[in-house]
C-alpha positions in Angstrom: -21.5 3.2 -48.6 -18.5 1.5 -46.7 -19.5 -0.5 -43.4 -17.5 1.3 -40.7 -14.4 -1.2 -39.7 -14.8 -3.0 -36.4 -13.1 -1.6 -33.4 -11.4 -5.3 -33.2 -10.6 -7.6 -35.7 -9.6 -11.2 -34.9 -5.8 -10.4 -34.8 -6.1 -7.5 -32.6 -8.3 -9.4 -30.5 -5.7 -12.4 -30.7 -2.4 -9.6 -30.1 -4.3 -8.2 -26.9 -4.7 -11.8 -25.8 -0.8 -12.2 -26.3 -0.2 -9.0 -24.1 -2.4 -9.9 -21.8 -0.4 -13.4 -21.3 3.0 -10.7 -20.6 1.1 -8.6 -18.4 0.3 -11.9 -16.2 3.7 -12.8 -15.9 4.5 -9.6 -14.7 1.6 -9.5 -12.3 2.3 -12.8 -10.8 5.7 -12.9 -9.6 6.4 -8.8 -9.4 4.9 -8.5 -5.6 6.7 -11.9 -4.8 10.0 -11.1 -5.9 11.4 -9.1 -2.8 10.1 -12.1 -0.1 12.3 -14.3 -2.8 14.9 -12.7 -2.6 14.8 -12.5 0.6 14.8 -16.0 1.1 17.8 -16.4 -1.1 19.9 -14.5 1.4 19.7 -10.8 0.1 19.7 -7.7 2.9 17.6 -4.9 2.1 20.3 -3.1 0.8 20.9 -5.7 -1.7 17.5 -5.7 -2.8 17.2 -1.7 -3.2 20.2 -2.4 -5.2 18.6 -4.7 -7.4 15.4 -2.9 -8.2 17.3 -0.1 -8.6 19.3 -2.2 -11.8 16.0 -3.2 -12.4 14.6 0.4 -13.5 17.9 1.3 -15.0 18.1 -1.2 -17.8 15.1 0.0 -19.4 15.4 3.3 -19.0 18.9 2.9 -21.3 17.1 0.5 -23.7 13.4 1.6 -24.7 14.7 3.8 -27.4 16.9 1.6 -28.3 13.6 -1.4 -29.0 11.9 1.5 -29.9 14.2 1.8 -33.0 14.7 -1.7 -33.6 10.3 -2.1 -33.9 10.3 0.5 -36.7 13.4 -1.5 -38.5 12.3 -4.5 -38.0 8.6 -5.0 -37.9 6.6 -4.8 -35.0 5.7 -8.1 -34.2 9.0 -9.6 -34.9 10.3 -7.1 -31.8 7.4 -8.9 -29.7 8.4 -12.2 -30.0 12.2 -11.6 -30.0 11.1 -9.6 -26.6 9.3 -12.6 -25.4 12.2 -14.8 -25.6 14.5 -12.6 -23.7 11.5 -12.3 -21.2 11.2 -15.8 -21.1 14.9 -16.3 -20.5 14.4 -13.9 -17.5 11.6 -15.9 -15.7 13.7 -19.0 -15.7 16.6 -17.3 -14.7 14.5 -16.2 -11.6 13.5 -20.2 -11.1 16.9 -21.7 -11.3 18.6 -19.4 -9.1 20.8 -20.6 -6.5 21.7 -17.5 -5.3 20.3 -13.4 -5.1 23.2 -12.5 -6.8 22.4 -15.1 -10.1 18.8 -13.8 -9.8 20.1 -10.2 -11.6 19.9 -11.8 -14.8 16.3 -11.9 -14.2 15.7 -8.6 -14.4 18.5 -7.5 -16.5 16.9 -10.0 -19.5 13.4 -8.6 -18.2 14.5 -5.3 -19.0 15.8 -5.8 -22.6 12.4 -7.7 -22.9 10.3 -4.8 -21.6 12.6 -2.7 -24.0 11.2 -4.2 -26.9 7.6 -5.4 -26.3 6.3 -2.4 -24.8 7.3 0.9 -27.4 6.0 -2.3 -30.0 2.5 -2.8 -27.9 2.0 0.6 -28.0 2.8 1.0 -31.9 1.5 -2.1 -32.9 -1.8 -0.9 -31.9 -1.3 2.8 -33.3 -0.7 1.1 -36.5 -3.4 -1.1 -36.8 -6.4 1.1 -35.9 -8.1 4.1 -37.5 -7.6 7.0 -36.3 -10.9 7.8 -35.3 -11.4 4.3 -33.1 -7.3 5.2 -31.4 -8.3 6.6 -27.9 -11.0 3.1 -27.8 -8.4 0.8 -28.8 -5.6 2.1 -26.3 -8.2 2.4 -23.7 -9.6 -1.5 -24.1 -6.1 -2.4 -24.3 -5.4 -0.8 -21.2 -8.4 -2.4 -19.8 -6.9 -5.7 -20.6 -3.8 -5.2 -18.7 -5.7 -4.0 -15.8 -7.3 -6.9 -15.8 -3.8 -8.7 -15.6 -3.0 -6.6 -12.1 -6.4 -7.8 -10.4 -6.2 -11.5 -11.2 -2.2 -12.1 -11.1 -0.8 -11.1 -8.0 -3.1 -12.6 -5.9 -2.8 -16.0 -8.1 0.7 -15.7 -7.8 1.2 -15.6 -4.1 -1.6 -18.5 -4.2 1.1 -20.5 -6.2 3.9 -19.5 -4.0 2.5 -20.5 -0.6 1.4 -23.8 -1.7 4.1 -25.0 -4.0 6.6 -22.6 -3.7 8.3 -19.6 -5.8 9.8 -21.9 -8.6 6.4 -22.7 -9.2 5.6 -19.3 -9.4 8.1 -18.2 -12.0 7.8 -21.0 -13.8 4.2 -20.4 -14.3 5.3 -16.9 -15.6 7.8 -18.7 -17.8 4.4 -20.1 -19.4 2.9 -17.2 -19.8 5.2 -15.9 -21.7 5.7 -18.7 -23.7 2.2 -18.9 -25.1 2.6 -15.0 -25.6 5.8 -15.5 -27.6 3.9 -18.6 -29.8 1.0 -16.2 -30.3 3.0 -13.2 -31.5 5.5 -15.4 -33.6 2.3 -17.1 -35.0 0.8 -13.5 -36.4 4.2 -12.0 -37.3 4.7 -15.4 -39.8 0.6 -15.5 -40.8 1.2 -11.2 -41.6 5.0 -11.1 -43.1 3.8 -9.2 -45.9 2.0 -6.5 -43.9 4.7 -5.9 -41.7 7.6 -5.6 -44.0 10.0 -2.8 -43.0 11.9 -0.4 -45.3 14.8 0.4 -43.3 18.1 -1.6 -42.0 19.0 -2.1 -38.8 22.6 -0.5 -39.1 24.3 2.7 -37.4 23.1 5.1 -40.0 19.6 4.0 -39.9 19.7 4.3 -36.0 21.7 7.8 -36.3 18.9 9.0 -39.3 16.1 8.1 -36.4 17.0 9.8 -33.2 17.9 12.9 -35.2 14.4 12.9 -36.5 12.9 12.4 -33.4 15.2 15.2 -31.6 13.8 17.1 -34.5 10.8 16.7 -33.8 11.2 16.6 -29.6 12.9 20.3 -29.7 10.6 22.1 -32.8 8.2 23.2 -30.0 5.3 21.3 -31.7 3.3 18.9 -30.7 5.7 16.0 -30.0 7.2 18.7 -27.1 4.2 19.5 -25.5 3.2 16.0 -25.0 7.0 15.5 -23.6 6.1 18.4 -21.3 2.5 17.2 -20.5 3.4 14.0 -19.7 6.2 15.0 -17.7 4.2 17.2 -15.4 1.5 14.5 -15.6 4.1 12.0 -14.2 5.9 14.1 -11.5 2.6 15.5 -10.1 1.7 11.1 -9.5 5.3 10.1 -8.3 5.7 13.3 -5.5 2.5 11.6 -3.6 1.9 8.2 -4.9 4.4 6.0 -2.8 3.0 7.6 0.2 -0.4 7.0 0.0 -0.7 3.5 2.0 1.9 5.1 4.2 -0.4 8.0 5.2 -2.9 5.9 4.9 -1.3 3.6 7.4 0.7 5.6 9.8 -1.6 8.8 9.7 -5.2 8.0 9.2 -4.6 4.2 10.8 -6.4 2.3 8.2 -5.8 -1.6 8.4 -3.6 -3.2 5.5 -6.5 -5.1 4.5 -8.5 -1.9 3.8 -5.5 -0.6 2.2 -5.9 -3.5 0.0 -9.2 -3.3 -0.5 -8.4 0.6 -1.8 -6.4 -0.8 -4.5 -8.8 -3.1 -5.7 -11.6 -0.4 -6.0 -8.9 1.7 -8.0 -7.9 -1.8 -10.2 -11.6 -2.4 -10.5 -13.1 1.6 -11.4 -10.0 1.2 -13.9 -10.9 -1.4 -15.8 -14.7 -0.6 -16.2 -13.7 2.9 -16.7 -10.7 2.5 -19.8 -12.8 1.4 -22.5 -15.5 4.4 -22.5 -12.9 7.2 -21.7 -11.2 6.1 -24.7 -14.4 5.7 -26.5 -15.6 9.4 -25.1 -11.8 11.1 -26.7 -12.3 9.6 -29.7 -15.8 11.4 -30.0 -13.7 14.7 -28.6 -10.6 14.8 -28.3 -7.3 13.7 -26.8 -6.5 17.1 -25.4 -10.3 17.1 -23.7 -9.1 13.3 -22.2 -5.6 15.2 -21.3 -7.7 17.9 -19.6 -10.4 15.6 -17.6 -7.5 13.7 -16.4 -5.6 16.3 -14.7 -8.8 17.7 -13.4 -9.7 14.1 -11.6 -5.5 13.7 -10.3 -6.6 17.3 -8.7 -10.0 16.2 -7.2 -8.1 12.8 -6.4 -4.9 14.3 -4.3 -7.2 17.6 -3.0 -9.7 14.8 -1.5 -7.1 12.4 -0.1 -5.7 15.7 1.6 -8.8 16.4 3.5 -10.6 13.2 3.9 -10.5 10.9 7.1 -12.7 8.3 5.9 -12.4 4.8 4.4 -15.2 5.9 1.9 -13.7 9.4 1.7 -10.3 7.9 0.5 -12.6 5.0 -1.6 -13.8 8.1 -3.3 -10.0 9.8 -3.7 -8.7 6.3 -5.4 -11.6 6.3 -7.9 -11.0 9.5 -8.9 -6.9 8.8 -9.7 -8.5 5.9 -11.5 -10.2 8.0 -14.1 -7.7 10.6 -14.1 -5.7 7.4 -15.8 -8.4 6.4 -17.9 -8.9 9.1 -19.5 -5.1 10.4 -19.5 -3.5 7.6 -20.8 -5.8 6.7 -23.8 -5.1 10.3 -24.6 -1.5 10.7 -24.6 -0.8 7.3 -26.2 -2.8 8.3 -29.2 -1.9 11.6 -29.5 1.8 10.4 -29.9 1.4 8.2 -32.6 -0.1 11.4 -34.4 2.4 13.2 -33.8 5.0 11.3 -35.4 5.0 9.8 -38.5 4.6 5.6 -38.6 8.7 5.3 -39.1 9.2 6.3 -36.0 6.4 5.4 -33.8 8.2 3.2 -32.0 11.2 5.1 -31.1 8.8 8.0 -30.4 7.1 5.9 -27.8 10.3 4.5 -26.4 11.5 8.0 -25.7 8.7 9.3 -24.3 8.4 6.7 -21.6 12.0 7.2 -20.8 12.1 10.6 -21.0 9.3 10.6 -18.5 10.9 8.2 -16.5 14.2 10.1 -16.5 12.0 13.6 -15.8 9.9 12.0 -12.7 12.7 9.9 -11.4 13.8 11.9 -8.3 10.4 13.0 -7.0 9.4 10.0 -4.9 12.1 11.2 -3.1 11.3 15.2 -3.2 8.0 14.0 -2.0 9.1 12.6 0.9 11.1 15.3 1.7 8.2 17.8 1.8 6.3 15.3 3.7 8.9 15.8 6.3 9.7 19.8 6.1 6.3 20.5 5.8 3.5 17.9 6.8 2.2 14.7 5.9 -1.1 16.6 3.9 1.7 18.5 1.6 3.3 16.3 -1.2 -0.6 15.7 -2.0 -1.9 19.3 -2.2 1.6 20.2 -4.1 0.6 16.9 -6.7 -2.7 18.8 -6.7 -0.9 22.4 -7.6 1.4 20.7 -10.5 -1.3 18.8 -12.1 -3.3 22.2 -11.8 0.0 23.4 -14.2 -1.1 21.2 -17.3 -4.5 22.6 -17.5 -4.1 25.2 -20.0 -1.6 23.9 -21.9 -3.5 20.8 -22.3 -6.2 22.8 -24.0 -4.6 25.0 -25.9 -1.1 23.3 -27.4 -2.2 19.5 -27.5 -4.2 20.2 -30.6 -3.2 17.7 -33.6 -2.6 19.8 -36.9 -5.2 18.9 -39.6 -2.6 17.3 -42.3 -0.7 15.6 -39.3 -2.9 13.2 -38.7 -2.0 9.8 -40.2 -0.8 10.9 -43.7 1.4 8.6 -43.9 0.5 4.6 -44.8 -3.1 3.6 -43.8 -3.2 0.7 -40.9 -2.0 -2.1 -42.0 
């Protein structure tokens, strides 16, 4: 009898580590980076205008570092990634100007591009199938635990020796995260030799296969579909929650604060046995509890007036996300097959992100047609939407499941 395999091995423990690094460099600069600007002479204009080039370049490059992950081996993708990420950050310290700080993000984006369809397939690859949902939902876990400790140690950085500091501390980070994924990409070559050349045809052979497999009505759609409905019904209401909070309930920005730590901290306690809880199930049962917290979520933040009223509402989002996201990040990579996880990943995100884009907006519009209460109920209403579908077409076929190569 075969001792089960553990649920981390020492170079998925030592690749979480590496993310973890890029998630900190995000987390400490990303709330600082407006006030910097700022202080290099941009308007607000100017700074809409660069965070709006700032979600663009991704959005035209994920599938793009999707592709180049399955051609080129996952790990390779990370630390070629890194180095453009790394590029970023200094570009950030160095600048003179707003205006030379766009290569910041611009190099960030190609970075994010690559690491992040890779992150998500890496792991896919590496895990069995069974143990998927756990590993997503610890990795997850990790990177929470990133957004809890970095912003707050970045602005500590920044008011006492300034914002150079800070992105230079991020340049770091992402150093040691670019050393640690080079060091198990050379230490694994052999496992993560690629079959396919990076070339036109190659590129061509994979976004036909995944438009394939996007417009068969099969699984790969439905996910598409869920996690477009999943992603509209948080970006109607999200943004506005500190401003209702603020303007309409009169909560203090401290407490507002202290709202998003009791989401950051039910969210990393919570990850780990959601994802341990689908794998026992199923993802479409994590799909399912999900939307059914977003609805208790947005229908309590509607009615409550309370700090511990709307403690309770942010707890609730919180698990709709641990259980969602475990979910839908392993039932993509069994959806596809290994080839083209990473290009399946990178077009889901932007998909999604392309889907969900205007509806911060449409939210705000019903907030002021209608009332203040309304973008949240309506969130409540869409998520409602998903519930059947969720149940009934996110079921993975029995010979789909990882017939292709075992984890590597």
């Amino acid at each position: 009898m075969q001792d089960k395999p553990s649920i981390l091995t020492k170079r998925l423990a030592l690749f979480l580590f590496a993310m973890a690094l890029v998630e900190s460099s995000r987390t400490l600069t990303m709330v600082q980076v407006p006030v910097y600007l700022s202080e290099l002479g941009a308007s607000i204009s100017q700074i809409g205008l660069f965070f709006t080039l700032s979600a663009i370049i991704p959005l035209l490059f994920r599938i793009l570092g999707g592709y180049l992950s399955d051609s080129i081996g996952r790990l390779r993708a990370l630390w070629i990634g890194s180095l453009a990420g790394i590029v970023g950050y200094i570009a950030f310290t160095i600048s003179p100007t707003w205006q030379f700080a766009v290569f910041g993000p611009a190099l960030l984006g190609v970075a994010s591009s690559l690491v992040y369809p890779s992150y998500k397939a890496y792991i896919a690859d590496n895990t069995p199938e069974d143990m998927r949902a756990s590993v997503f939902g610890l990795s997850e876990t990790v990177v929470t635990i990133a957004w809890i400790i970095g912003p707050p140690l970045g602005g500590l950085i920044a008011q006492n020796f300034g914002y150079r500091y800070m992105f230079a501390a991020a340049v770091i980070t992402y150093t040691t995260a670019a050393v640690l994924f080079a060091l198990l990409h050379f230490s694994g070559a052999r496992s993560e030799s690629t079959s396919q050349r990076v070339n036109l045809e190659t590129l061509r052979t994979s976004l036909k296969d995944i438009f394939a497999l996007t417009f068969a009505g099969g699984l790969l759609t439905w996910i598409l579909i869920a996690d477009g409905i999943a992603d509209v019904a948080s970006k109607m209401s999200f943004d506005l929650m500190p401003i209702y909070l603020s303007g309409q309930i009169g909560l203090s920005k401290q407490n507002i604060g202290f709202l998003d730590g009791i989401h950051g901290i039910v969210l990393a306690l919570t990850m780990f046995p959601a994802g341990y809880l689908i794998d026992k199930t199923s993802e479409r049962f994590g799909i399912l509890l999900g939307m059914i917290f977003v609805i208790g979520s947005r229908v309590t933040f509607a009615l409550v007036s309370t700090f511990w009223g709307f403690a309770l509402s942010w707890s609730l989002l919180a698990l709709a996300v641990s259980f969602f996201d475990p979910a839908i990040n392993s039932l993509v990579s069994k959806a596809v097959p290994k080839r083209l996880r990473g290009v399946a990943y990178g077009f889901v995100i932007t998909n999604v992100g392309i889907v969900s884009l205007p509806f911060p907006w449409i939210g705000s519009q019903i907030w002021n047609i209608l009332s203040p209460k309304a973008p949240f109920l309506i969130s409540a209403i869409m998520a409602s939407l998903l519930i059947l579908p969720a149940w009934f077409k996110l079921v993975v076929p029995k010979k789909a499941a990882d017939q292709e190569e075992s984890p590597e």
